[in-house]
N, C-alpha and C positions, 0 to 999 in steps of 0.2 A: 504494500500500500504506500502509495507514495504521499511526502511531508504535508501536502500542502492537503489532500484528502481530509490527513489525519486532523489537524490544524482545523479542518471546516468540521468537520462533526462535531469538535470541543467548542468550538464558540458556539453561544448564545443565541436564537434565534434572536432576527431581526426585530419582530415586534418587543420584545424584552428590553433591548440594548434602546428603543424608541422610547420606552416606557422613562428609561433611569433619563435618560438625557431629558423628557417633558419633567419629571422633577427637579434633575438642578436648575434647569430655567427657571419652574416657577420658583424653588430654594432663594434663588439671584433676586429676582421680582420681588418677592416679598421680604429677603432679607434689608434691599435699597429702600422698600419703600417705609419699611421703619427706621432703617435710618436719617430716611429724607423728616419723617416725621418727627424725631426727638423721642427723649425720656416720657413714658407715660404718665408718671407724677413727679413731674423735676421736687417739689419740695419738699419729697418724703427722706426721712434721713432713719440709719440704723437706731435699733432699738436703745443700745449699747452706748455707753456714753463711748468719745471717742477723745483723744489727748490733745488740751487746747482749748476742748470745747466746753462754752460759759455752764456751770453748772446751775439748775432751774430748782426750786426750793421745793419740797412736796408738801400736798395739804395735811399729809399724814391720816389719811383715810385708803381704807382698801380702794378705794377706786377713784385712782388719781386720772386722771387725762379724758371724765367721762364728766365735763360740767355741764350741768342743765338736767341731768339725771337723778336730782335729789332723792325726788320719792321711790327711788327704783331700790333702796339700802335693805327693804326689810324680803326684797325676794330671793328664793335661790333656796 
């Protein structure tokens, strides 16, 4: 059997090798167009304090960062 025979029966059919290529297209596409679009919430920052950064005084209640939720303390 000669090389090049061999060679064709190991590859992939055509529609396959179609398939992977319509994905990294679209991969491309929609990798560009979030980056055309930015951060989904630019002003969100880790949970974690990070070094430098101004430290925020706590209310000293279980549920700090939830204001306007007063009456919400006696469920759960």
């Amino acid at each position: 059997m000669p090389l090049v025979e061999r060679l064709s029966s190991v590859r992939p059919a055509k529609p396959v090798i179609g398939f992977v290529a319509l994905l990294a297209v679209l991969f491309l596409c929609a990798y560009g167009a979030g980056s055309a679009a930015g951060p989904a919430a630019p002003g969100m920052r880790p949970s974690g304090t990070l070094p430098g950064a101004p430290q925020q005084p706590g209310s000293g209640d279980s549920m700090d960062g939830m204001d306007g939720m007063s009456g919400m303390g006696g469920m759960g």
